[in-house]
Each structure stands twice: as structure tokens, then as C-alpha cells.
VEXDREN-2710 file (C-alpha; in Angstrom, 1 decimal):
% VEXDREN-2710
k/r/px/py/pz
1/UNK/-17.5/5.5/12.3
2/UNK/-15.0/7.6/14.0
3/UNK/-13.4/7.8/17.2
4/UNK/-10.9/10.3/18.6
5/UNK/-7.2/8.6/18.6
6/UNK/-4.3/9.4/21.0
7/UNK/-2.1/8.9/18.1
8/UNK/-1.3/9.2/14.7
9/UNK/1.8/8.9/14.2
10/UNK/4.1/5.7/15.2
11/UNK/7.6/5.1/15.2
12/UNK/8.1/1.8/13.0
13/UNK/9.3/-1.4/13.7
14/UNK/9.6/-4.6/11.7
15/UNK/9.6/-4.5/7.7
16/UNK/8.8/-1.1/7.2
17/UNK/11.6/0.3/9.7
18/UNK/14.0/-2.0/8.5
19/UNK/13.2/0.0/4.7
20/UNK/14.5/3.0/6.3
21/UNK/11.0/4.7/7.9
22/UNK/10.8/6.5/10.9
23/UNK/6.9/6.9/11.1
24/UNK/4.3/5.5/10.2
25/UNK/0.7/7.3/10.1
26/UNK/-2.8/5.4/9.9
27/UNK/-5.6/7.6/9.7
28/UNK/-7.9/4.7/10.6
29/UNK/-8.4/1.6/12.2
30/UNK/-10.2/-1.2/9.7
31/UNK/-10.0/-1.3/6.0
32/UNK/-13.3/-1.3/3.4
33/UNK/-11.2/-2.3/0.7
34/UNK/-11.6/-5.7/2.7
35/UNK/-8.7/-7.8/0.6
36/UNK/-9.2/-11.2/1.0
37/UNK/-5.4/-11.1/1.6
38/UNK/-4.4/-8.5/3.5
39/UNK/-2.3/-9.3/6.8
40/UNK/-3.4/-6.6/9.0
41/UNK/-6.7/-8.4/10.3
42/UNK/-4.0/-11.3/11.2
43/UNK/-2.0/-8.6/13.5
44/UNK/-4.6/-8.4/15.9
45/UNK/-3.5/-6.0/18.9
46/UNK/-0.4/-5.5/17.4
47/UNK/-1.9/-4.0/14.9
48/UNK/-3.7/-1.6/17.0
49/UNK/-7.1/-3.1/16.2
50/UNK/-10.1/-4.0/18.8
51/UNK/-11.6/-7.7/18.3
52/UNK/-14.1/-6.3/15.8
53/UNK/-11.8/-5.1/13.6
54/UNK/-10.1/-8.7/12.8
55/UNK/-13.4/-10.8/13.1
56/UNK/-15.4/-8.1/10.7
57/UNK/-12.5/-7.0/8.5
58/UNK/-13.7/-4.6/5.6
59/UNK/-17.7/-4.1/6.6
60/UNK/-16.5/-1.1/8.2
61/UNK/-13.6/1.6/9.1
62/UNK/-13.4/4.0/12.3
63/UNK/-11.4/7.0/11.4
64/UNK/-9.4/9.1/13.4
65/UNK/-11.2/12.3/12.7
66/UNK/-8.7/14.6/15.4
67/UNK/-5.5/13.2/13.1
68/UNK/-5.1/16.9/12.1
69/UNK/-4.7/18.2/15.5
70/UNK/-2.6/15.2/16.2
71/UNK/-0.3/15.8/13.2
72/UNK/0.0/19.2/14.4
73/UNK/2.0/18.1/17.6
74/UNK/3.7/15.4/16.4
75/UNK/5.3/16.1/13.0
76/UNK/9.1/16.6/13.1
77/UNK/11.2/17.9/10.2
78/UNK/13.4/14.4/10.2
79/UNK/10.9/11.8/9.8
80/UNK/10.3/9.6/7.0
81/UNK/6.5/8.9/6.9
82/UNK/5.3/5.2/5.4
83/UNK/0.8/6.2/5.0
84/UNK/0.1/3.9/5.3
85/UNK/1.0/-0.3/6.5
86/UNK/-2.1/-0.9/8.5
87/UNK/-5.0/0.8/5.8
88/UNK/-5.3/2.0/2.4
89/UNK/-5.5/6.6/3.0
90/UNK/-7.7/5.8/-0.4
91/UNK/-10.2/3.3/0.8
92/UNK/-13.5/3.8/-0.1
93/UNK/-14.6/5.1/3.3
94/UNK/-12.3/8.2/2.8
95/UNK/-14.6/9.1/-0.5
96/UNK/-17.2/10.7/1.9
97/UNK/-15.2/10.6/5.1
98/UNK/-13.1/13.3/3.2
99/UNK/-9.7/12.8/6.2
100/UNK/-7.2/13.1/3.6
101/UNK/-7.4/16.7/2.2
102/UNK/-6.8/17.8/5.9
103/UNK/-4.1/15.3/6.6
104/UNK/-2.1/16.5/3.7
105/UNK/-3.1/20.1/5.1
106/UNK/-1.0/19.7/8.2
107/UNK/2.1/17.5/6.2
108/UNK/2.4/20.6/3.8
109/UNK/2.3/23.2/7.3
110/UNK/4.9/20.5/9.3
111/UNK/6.8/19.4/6.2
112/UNK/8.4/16.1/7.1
113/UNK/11.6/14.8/5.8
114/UNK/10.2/12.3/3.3
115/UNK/6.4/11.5/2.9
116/UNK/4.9/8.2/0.9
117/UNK/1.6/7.3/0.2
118/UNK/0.5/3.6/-0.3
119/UNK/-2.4/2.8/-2.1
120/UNK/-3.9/1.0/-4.9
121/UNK/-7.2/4.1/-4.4
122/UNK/-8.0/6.1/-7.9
123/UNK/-9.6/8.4/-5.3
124/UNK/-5.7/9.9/-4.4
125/UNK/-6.2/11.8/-7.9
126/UNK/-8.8/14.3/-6.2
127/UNK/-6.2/15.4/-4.3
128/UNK/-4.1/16.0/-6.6
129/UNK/-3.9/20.1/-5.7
130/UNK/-2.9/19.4/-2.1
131/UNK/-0.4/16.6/-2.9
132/UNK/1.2/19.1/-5.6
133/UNK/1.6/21.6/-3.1
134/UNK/3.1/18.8/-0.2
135/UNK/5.3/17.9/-3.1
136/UNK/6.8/21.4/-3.6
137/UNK/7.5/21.7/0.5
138/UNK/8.9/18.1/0.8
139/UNK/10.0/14.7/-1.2
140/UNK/6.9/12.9/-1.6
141/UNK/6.4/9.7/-3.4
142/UNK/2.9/7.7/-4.1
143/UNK/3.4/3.8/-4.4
144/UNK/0.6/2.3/-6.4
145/UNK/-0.2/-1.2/-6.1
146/UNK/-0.8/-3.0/-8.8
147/UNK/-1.8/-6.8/-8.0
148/UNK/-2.6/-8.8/-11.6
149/UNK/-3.3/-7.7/-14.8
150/UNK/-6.2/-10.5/-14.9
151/UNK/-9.7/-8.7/-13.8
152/UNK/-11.3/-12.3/-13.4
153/UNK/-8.6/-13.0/-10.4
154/UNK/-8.9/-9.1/-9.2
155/UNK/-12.5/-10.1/-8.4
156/UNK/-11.6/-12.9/-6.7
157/UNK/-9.4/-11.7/-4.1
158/UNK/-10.1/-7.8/-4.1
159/UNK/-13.9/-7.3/-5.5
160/UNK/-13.7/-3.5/-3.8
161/UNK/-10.9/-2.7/-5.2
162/UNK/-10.3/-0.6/-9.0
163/UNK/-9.5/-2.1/-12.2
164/UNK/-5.9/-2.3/-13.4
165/UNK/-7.0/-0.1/-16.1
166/UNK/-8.8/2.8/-13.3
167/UNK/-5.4/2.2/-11.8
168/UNK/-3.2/2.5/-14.7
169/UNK/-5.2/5.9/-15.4
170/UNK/-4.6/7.2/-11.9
171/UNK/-0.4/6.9/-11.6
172/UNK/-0.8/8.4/-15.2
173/UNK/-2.6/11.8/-14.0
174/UNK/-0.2/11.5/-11.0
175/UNK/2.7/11.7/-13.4
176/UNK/1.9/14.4/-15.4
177/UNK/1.4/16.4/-12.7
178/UNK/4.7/16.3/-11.5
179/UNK/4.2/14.0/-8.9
180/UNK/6.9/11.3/-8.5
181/UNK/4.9/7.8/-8.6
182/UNK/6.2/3.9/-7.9
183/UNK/4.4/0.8/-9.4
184/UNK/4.1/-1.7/-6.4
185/UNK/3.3/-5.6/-7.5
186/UNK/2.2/-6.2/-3.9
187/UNK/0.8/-8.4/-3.3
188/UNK/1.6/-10.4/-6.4
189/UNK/-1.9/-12.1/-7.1
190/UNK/-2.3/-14.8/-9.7
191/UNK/-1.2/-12.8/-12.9
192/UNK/0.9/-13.5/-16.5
193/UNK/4.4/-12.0/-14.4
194/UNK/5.9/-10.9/-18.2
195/UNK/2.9/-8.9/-19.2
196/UNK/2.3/-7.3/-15.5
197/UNK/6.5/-6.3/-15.4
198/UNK/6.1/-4.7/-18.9
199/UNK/2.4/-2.7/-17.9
200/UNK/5.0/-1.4/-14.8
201/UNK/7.7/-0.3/-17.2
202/UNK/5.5/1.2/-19.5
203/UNK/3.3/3.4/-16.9
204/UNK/6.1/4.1/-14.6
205/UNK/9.7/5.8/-15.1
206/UNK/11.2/4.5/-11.4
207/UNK/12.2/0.9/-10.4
208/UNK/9.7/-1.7/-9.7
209/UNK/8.7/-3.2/-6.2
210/UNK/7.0/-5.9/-5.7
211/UNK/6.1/-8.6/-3.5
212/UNK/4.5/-11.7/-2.8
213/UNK/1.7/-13.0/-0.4
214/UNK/2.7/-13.9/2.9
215/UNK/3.3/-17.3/3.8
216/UNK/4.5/-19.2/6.9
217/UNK/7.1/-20.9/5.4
218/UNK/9.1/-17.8/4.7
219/UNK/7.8/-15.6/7.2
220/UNK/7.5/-17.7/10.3
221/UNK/6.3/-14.5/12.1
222/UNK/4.3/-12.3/12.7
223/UNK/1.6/-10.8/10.3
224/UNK/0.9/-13.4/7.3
225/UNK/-1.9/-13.8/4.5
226/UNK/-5.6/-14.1/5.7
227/UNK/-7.2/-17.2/5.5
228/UNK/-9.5/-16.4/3.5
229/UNK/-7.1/-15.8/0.4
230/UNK/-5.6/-19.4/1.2
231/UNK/-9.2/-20.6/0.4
232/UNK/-9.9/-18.6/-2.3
233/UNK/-6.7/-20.2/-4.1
234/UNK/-7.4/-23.6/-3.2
235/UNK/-11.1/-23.3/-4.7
236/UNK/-10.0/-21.7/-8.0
237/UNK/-6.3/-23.8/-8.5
238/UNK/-4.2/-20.9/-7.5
239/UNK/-2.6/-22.6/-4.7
240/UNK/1.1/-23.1/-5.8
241/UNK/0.9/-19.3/-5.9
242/UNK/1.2/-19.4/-2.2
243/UNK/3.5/-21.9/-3.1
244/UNK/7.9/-20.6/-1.4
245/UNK/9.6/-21.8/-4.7
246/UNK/6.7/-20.8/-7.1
247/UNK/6.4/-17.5/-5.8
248/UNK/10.3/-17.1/-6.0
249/UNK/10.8/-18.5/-9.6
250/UNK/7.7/-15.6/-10.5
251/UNK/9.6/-12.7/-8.9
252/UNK/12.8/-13.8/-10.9
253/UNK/10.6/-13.7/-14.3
254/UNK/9.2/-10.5/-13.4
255/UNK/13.4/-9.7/-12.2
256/UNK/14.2/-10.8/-15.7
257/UNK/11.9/-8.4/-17.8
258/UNK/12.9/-5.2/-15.4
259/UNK/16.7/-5.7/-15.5
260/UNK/16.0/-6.4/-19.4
261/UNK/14.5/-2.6/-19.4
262/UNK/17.7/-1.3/-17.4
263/UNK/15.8/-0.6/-14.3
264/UNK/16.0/-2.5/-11.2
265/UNK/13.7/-5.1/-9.5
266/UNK/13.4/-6.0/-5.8
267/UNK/10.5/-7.3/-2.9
268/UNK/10.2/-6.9/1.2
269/UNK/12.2/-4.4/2.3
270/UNK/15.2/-4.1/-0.2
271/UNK/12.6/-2.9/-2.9
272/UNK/10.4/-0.6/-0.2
273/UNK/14.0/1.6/0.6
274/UNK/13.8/3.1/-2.6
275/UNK/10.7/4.9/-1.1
276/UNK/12.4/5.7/1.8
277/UNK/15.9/6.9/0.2
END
């Protein structure tokens, strides 16, 4: 589906502004990556989504097939663009929709400030031309989510998403390009935290981000984990992992094996800066 958008860009509020973004640009509206997890369905309006969106999330996308022209008038040399909190630029749609090519088009003609692309998409390596050439005109950084290094737990909560090993094979053609990549744990699935730290060190040369699901108890507001991932967890005995003090004793042994390696470790917006710095 598409639908032509009055906007593309958005100045940022919340977690991502208070990492230090300006902007940030959503070239579509609904996700088919269709995480069991993911908090935008939970955002509702606020997330710029129509009733279809939340109560269908993943069976389908609309994109925003004027974001070109948008991105035309709106860039500004001084913004630091997040791409993107509310959908993965890499979902699946976007291997036939084709959005992205143009997108980064107009970012390398309107250069902004600072540029990063979120995704956890192999399909960001057929760019790879285009984000060379953005990468030469501006600072651009790709953030690559990795989730768990168990497959059996991937299908569980992300069955449309790559391997870790697809992945891992994607931030290493982005680096030996040239092209400056982060290794995200976001959300931090069910996983052995030691052995996912040390795959981050050993693909990556930055500092690690990371960060876990969502829950009420720490987030009070606004967007949270879907409900479906609560059930998912309860089914398979994954629950304490949505769990305040589990999920914080897990980010300090992840902490533990980063700091060990001399590089630094953070979650929520202390560790998303560094993309924005």
C-alpha cells in the first residue's frame, strides 16, 4: 500500500530527543517485520497510526511514496536524523517497494547534520553504493539490532526477521565498506547475555547499546511491550525476562563483559547519544 504523507520528517520528543535527535523520519506507517514485541502498535495515534495499523500490526505497511519530494523541502543542514523509531527502513516491504534508494537520494542532495539508520534488515547491504556516497557528504551511522543469539527464541518473538548469523554478515559488509556501524541489543530477547556481548565485540569496533523490553514497572508511560510478547514468554518460561530486577542484573552481565573489552556499555537513551554525538 501507499498513501501520499504531509510529512516526513518530525521533530522528536521523548526518548529519542532526550539522545540528542532533532528529527526523526518514517518512511511508512505499519511494520511487516511484525515483532511480537515491538511498542509502536501500543502508541496508537501518537504514533501516527490509523486503527488498522495497531489492531493488524505487521500483515501490511503503507509507504509514503512522495517522502522524496517531502525530504526535498524539509531537510536542514543542522538536524540530526534518528530512521527510524516507528518502522524498520529495512522491512521486508521495502525489498520490492524499493523507498530507500530515493530517500538516501535526497539525504546525500540536502546533507543533514548527522544521519542514523535503525534496523536489524540484511536488505540495507543493497544499498550499500548510495549509503557510501551519504557517508562521504555527512556523518552517518547504521545501528543494527541484534536481539539473541538463540534462533529457537528469534522464532519465537521475530519469525520475519533474519538470523543472527544473516545479520552478523550484513554489519560485516557494512564495515568493510567504510561505513561506521553500531551493534544494538534492543530489544534484549531471551539470550546467553556473555556470549551475545562477546558476538557484539567481536563484529563491531564502537561501544555497545542495548536495551531491554519495555515494561510498566519501569516505564509507567507511554509506549511499552505488546501483549503479545508478554504471552509468548509466559507460554515458553521466559517471563522473568520481562522481569525489572532480572532484566537489570542481565544488562550488568552483558556491562561486565564490555567494560572487560575496554569499550563502554549503556541502554535507553545514555547508550542511543552515542549515535547522536
Amino acid at each position: 500500500m501507499s498513501i501520499l504523507s504531509k510529512t516526513i520528517l518530525s521533530p522528536t520528543s521523548g526518548f529519542i530527543a532526550e539522545a540528542g535527535f532533532t528529527h526523526s523520519l518514517t518512511p511508512a506507517r505499519n511494520c511487516t517485520f511484525g515483532c511480537t514485541y515491538c511498542y509502536v502498535p501500543t502508541m496508537g495515534i501518537y504514533g501516527g497510526l490509523k486503527p488498522e495499523d495497531w489492531r493488524h500490526w505487521g500483515q501490511f505497511t503503507t509507504f509514503k511514496t512522495n517522502a522524496p519530494e517531502l525530504l526535498r523541502r524539509q531537510l536542514r543542514a543542522n538536524q540530526v536524523i534518528y530512521c527510524s523509531p516507528l518502522v524498520d527502513p529495512y522491512q521486508p516491504a521495502e525489498e520490492s517497494q524499493k523507498l530507500m534508494p530515493n530517500i538516501l537520494h535526497e539525504l546525500m542532495a540536502h546533507p543533514p547534520r548527522i544521519c542514523v539508520i535503525q534496523t536489524r534488515g540484511p536488505l540495507i547491504v543493497r544499498d550499500l553504493e548510495p549509503l557510501l556516497e551519504l557517508s562521504r557528504r555527512t556523518t552517518l551511522r547504521v545501528s543494527f539490532s541484534l536481539t539473541t543469539n538463540r534462533e529457537a527464541v528469534r522464532k519465537l518473538y521475530e519469525p520475519h526477521c533474519a538470523t543472527l548469523d544473516c545479520r552478523l554478515k550484513a554489519i560485516h559488509i557494512l564495515r568493510q565498506a567504510g561505513i561506521t556501524t553500531f551493534a544494538t541489543l534492543a530489544p534484549l530477547l531471551p539470550c546467553d547475555p556473555e556470549e551475545l556481548a562477546g558476538i557484539a565485540l567481536d563484529e563491531t569496533d564502537n561501544d555497545i547499546i542495548g536495551d531491554a523490553l519495555h515494561v510498566r514497572s519501569i516505564k509507567p508511560r507511554g509506549a511499552t511491550t505488546r501483549e503479545a510478547a508478554f504471552r509468548i514468554s509466559q507460554k515458553h518460561g521466559f517471563a522473568e525476562w520481562l522481569d525489572a530486577e532480572f532484566q537489570a542484573e542481565v544488562v550488568e552481565r552483558i556491562g561486565r563483559v564490555v567494560r572487560h573489552a575496554g569499550r563502554r556499555f549503556a541502554t535507553g537513551p545514555e547508550g542511543f547519544r552515542w549515535l547522536a554525538q
